[in-house]
Backbone and ligand atoms as CSV (ligand in chain L), in Angstrom:
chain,resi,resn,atom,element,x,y,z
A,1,UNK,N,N,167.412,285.218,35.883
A,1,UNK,CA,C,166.717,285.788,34.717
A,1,UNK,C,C,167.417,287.087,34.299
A,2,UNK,N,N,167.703,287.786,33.314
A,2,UNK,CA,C,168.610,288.278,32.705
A,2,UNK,C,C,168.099,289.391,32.723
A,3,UNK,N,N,166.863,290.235,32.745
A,3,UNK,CA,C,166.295,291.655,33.041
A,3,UNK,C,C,165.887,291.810,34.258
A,4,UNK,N,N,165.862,290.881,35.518
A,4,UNK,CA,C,165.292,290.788,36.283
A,4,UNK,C,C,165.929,291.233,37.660
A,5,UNK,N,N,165.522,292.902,37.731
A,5,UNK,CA,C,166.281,293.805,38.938
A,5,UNK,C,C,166.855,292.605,40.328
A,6,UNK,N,N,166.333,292.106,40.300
A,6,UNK,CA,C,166.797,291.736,42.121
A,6,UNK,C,C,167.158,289.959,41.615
A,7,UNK,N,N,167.296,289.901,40.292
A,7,UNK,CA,C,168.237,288.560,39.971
A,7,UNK,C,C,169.907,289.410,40.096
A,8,UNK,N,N,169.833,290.627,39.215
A,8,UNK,CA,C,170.661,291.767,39.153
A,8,UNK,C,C,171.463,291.883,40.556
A,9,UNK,N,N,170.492,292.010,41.200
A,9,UNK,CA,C,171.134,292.861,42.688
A,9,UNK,C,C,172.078,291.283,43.377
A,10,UNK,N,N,171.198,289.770,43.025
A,10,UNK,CA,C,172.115,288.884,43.832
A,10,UNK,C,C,173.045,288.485,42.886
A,11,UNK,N,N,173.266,289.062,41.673
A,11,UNK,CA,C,174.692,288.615,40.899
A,11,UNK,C,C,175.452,289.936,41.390
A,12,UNK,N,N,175.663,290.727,42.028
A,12,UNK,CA,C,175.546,292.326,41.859
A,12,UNK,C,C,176.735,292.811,40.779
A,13,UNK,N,N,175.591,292.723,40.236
A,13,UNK,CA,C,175.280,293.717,38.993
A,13,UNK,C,C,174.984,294.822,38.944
A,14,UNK,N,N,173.978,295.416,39.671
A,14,UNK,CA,C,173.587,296.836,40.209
A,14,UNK,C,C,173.827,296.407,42.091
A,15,UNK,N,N,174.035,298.047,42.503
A,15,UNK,CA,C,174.182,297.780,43.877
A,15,UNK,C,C,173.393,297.960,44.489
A,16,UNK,N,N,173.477,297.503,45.887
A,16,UNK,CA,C,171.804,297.594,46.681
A,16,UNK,C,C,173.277,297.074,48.304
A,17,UNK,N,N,172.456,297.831,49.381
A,17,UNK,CA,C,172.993,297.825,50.485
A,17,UNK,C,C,172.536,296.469,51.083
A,18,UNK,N,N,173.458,295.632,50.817
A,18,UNK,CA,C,173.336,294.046,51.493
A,18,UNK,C,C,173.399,294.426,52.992
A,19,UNK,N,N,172.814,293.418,53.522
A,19,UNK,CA,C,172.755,293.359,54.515
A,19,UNK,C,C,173.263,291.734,55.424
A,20,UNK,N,N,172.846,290.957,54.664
A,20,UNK,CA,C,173.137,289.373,54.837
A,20,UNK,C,C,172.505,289.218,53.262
A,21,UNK,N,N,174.051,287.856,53.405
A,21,UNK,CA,C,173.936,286.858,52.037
A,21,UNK,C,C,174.630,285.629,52.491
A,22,UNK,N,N,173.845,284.865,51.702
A,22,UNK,CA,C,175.120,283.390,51.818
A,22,UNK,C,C,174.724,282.472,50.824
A,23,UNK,N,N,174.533,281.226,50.438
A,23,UNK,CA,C,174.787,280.563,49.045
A,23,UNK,C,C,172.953,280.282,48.201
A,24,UNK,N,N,172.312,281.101,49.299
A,24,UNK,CA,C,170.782,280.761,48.820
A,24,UNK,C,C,170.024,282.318,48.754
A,25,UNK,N,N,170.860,283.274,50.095
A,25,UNK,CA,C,169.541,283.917,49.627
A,25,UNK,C,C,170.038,285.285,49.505
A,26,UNK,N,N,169.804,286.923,49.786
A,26,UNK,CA,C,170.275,287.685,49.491
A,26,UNK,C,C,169.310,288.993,50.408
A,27,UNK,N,N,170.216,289.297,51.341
A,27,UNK,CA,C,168.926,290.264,51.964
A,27,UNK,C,C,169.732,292.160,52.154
A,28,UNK,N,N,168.643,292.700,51.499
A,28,UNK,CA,C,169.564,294.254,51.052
A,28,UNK,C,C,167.904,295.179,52.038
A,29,UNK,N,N,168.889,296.733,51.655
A,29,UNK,CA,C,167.367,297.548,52.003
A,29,UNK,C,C,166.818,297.943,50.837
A,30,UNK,N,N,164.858,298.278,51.441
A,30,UNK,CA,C,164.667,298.630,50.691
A,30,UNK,C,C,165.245,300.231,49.888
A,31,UNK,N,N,165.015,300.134,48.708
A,31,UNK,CA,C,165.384,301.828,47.883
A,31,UNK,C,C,163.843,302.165,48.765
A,32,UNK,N,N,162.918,302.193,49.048
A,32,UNK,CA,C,161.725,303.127,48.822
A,32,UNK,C,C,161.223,302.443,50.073
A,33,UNK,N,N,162.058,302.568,51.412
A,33,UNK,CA,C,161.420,302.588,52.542
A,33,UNK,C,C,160.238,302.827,53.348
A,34,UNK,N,N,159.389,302.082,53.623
A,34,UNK,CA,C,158.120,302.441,54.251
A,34,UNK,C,C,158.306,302.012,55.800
A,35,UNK,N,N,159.550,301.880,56.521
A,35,UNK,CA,C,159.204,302.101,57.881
A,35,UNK,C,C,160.813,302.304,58.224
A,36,UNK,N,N,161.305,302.612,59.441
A,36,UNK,CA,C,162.501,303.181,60.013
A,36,UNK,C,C,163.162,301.646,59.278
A,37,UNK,N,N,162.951,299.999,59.554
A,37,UNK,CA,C,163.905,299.318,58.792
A,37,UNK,C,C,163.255,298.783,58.196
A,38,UNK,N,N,163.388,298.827,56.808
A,38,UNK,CA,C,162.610,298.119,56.110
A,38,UNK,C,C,163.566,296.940,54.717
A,39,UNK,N,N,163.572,295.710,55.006
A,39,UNK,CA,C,164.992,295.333,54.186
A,39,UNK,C,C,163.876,294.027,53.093
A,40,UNK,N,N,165.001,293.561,52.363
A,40,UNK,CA,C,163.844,292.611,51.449
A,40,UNK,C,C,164.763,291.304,51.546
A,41,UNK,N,N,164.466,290.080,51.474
A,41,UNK,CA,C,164.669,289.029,51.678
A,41,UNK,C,C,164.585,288.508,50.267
A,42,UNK,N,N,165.290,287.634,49.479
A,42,UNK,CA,C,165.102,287.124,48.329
A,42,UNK,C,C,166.135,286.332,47.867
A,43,UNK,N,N,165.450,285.042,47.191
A,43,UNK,CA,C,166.339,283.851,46.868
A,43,UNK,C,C,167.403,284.536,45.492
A,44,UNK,N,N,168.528,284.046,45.533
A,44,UNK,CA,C,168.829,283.932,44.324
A,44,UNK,C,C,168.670,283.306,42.813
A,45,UNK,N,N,167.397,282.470,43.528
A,45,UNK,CA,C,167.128,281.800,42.116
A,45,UNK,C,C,165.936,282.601,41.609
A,46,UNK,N,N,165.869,282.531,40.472
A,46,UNK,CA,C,164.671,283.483,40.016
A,46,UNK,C,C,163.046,282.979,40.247
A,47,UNK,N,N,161.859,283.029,41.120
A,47,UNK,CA,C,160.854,282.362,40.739
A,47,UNK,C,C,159.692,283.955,40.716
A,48,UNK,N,N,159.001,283.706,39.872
A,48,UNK,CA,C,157.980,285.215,39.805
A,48,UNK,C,C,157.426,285.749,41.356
A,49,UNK,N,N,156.441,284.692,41.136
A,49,UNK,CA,C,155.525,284.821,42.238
A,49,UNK,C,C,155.504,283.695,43.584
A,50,UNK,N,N,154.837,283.688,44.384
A,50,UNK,CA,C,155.109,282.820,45.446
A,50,UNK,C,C,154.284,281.448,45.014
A,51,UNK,N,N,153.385,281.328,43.943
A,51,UNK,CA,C,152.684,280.989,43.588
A,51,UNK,C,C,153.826,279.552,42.327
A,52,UNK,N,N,154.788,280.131,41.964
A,52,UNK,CA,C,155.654,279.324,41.441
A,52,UNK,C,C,156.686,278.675,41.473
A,53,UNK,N,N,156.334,278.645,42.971
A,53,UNK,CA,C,157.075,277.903,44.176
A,53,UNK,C,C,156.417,276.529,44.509
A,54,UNK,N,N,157.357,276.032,44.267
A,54,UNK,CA,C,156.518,273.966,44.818
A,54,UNK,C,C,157.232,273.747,46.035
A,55,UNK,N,N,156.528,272.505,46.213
A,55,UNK,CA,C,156.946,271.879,47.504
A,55,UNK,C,C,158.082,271.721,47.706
A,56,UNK,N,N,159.303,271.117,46.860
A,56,UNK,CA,C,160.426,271.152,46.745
A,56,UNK,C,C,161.216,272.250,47.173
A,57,UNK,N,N,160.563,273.646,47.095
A,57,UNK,CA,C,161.407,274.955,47.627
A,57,UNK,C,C,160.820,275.438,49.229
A,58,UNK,N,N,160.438,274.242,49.265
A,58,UNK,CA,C,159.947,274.574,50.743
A,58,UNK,C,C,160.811,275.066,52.404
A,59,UNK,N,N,162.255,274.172,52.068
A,59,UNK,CA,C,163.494,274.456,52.786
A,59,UNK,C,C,164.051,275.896,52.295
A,60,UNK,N,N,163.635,276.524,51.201
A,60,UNK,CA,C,163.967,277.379,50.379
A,60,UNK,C,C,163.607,278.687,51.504
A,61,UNK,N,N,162.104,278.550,51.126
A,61,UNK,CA,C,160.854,279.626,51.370
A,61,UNK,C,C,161.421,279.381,53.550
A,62,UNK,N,N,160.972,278.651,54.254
A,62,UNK,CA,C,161.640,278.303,55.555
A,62,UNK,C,C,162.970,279.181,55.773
A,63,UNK,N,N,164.061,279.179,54.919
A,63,UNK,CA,C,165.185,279.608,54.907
A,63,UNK,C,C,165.183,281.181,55.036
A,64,UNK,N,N,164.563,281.621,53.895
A,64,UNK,CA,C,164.028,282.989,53.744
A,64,UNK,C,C,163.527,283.363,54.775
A,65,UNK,N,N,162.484,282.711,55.654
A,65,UNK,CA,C,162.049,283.465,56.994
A,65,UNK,C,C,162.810,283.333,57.998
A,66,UNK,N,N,163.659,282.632,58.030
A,66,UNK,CA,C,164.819,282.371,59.079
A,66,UNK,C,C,165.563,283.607,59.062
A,67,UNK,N,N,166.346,283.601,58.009
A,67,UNK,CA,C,166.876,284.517,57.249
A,67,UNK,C,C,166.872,286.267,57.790
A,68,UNK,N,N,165.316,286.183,57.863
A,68,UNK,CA,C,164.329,287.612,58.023
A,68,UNK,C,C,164.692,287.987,59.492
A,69,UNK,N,N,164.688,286.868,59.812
A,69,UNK,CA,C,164.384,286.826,62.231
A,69,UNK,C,C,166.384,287.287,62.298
A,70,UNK,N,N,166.845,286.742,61.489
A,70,UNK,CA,C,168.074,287.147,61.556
A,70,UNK,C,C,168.577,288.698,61.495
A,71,UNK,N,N,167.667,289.187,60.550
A,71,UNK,CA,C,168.357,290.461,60.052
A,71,UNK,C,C,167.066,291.188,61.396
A,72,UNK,N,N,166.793,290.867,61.821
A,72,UNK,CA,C,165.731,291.577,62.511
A,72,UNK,C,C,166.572,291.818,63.753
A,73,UNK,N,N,167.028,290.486,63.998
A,73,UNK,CA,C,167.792,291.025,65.264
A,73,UNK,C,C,169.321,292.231,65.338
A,74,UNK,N,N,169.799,291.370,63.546
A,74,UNK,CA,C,171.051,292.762,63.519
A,74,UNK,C,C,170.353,293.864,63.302
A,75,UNK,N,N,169.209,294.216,62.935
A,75,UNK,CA,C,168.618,295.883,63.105
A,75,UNK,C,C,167.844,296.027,64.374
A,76,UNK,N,N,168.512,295.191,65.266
A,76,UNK,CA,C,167.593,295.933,66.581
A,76,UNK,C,C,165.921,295.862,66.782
A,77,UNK,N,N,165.144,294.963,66.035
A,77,UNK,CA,C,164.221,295.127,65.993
A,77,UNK,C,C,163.645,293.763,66.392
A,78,UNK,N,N,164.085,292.717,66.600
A,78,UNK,CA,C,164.088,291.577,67.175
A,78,UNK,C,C,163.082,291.629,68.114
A,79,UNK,N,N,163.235,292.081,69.256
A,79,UNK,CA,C,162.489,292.382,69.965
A,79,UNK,C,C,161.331,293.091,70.969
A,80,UNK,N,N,160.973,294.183,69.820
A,80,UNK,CA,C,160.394,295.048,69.647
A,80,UNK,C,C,159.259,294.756,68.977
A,81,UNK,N,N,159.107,294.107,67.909
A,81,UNK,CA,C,158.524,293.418,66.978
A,81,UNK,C,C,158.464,293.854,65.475
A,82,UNK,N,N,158.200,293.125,64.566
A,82,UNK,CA,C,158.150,293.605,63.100
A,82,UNK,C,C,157.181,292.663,62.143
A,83,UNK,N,N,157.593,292.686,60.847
A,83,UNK,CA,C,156.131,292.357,59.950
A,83,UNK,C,C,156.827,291.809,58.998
A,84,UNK,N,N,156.426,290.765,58.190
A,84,UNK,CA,C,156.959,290.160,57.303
A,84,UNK,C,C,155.959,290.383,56.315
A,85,UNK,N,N,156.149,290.259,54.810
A,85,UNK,CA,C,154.726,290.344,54.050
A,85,UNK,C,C,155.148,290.334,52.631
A,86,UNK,N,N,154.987,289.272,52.053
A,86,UNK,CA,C,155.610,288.853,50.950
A,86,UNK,C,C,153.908,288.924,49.413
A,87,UNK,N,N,154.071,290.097,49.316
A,87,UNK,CA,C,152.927,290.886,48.433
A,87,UNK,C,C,152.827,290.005,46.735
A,88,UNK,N,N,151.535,289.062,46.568
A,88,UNK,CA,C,151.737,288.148,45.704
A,88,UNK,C,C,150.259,288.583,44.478
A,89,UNK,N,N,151.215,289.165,43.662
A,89,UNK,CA,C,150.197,289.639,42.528
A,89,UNK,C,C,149.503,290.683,42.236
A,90,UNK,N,N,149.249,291.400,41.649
A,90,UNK,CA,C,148.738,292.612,41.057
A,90,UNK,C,C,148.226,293.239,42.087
A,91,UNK,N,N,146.763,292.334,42.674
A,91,UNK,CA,C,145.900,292.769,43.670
A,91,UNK,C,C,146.409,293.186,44.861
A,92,UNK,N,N,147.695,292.402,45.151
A,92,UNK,CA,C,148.560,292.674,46.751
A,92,UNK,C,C,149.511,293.518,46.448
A,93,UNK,N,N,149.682,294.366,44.967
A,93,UNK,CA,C,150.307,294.957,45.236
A,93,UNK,C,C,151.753,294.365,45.093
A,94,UNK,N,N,152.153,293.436,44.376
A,94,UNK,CA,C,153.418,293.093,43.958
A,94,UNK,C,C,153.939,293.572,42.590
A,95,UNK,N,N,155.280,294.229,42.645
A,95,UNK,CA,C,155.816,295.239,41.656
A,95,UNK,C,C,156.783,294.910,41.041
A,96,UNK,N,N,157.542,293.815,41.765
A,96,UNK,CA,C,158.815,293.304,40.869
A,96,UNK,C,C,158.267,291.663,41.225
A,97,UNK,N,N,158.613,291.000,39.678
A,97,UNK,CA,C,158.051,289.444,39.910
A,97,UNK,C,C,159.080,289.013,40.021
A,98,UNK,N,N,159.857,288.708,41.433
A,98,UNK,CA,C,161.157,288.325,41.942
A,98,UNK,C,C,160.589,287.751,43.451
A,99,UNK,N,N,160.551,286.713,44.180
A,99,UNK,CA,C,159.368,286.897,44.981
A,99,UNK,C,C,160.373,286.987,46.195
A,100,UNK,N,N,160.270,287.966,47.302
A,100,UNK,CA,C,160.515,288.904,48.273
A,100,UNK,C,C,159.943,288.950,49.257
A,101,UNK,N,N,160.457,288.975,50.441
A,101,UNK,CA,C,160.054,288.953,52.292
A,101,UNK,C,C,160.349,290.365,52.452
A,102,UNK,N,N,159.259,290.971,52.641
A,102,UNK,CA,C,159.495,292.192,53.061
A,102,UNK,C,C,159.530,292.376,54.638
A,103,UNK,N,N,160.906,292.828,55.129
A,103,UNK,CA,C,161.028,293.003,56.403
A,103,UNK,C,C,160.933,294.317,57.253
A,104,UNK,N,N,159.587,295.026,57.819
A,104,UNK,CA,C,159.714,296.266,58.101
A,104,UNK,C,C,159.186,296.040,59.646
A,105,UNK,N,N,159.846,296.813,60.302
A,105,UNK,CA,C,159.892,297.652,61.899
A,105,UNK,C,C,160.528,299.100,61.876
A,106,UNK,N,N,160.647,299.263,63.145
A,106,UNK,CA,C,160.843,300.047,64.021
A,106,UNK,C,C,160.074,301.590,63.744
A,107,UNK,N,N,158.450,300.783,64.007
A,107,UNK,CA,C,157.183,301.617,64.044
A,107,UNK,C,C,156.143,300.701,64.312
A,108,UNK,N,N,155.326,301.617,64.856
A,108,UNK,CA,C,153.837,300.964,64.990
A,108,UNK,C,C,153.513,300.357,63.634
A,109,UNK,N,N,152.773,299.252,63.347
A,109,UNK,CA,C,151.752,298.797,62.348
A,109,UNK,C,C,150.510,299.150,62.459
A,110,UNK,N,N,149.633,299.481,61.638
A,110,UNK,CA,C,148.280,299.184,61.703
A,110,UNK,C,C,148.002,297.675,60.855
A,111,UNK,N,N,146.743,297.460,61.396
A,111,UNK,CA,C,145.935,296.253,60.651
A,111,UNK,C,C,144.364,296.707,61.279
A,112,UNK,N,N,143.621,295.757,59.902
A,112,UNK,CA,C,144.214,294.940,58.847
A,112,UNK,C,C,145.194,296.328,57.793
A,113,UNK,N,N,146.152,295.999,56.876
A,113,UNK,CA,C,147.174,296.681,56.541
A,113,UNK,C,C,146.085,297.314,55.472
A,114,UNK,N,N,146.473,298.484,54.443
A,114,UNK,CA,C,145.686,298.810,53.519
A,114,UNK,C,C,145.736,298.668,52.088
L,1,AMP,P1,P,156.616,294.672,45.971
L,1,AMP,O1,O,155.825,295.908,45.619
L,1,AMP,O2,O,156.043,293.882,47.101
L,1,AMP,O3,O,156.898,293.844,44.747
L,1,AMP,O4,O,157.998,295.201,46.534
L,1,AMP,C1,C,159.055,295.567,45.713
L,1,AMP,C2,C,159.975,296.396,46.550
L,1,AMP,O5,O,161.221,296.476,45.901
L,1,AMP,C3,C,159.508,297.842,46.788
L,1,AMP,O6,O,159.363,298.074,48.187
L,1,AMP,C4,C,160.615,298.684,46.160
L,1,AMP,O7,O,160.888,299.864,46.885
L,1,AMP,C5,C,161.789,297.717,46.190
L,1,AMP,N1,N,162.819,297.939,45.190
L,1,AMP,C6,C,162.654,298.087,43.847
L,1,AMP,N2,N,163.841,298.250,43.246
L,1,AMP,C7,C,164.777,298.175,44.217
L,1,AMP,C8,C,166.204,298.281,44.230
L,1,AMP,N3,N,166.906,298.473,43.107
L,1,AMP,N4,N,166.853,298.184,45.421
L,1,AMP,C9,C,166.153,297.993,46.554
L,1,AMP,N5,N,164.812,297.880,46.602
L,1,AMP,C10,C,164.131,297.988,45.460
C-alpha cells in the first residue's frame, strides 16, 4: 500500500533497524520502545488488521510467530521469557493498520496488561 509506513519500511523506503527478513516477512525495532527489546514482526504484504486475514494466510500469520521465537533468541531473550501481542483495533490500541507481532522482553511483565 503506497502511504503505508511499515509497507515503506519492507520496500525500504524509509529506514528502520532490521533485524531479520526473508521473502515473507520483515522484523525491525521498535522507534518507541516499551521494554529493553522490543522489535515488530510484519508481513510484507499489506493487510490492516488481523481481522483481514483469512484462512489462507494462516502459514502466513504461523510464520510470523516463528519468526518472533527466532529473533527472541538472537536478542538473548529466548530464554528468559517474553510477550508477543499483536494490538487489533482502536480499543487495543492499534496505531498503524499494518498488522504487527509485537516482540518485547528483557523485563518483568505485568498482567492482565493495561
Ligand atoms: P500498535 O500501536 O500496536 O499499532 O504498534 C505500532 C508500533 O509501531 C508502535 O510501538 C510504534 O512505536 C511503532 N512504530 C511506528 N512507526 C515506526 C517506525 N517508523 N519504525 C519503527 N517502529 C515504528
Amino acid at each position: 500500500m503506497a502511504d503505508c509506513i511499515f509497507c515503506k519500511i519492507g520496500r525500504k523506503e524509509i529506514p528502520a533497524k532490521i533485524v531479520y527478513e526473508d521473502r515473507l516477512v520483515v522484523a525491525f525495532d521498535d522507534i518507541g520502545p516499551q521494554a529493553p527489546t522490543h522489535c515488530l514482526v510484519i508481513p510484507k504484504a499489506h493487510y490492516e488488521t488481523l481481522n483481514d486475514v483469512g484462512a489462507e494466510q494462516e502459514g502466513l500469520l504461523g510464520h510470523m510467530m516463528l519468526v518472533a521465537t527466532r529473533v527472541a533468541r538472537d536478542k538473548g531473550i529466548h530464554d528468559k521469557g517474553y510477550r508477543l501481542v499483536a494490538n487489533t483495533l482502536a480499543e487495543a490500541g492499534q496505531s498503524v493498520f499494518h498488522i504487527h507481532l509485537h516482540l518485547l522482553g528483557g523485563r518483568r511483565f505485568a498482567w492482565p496488561p493495561g
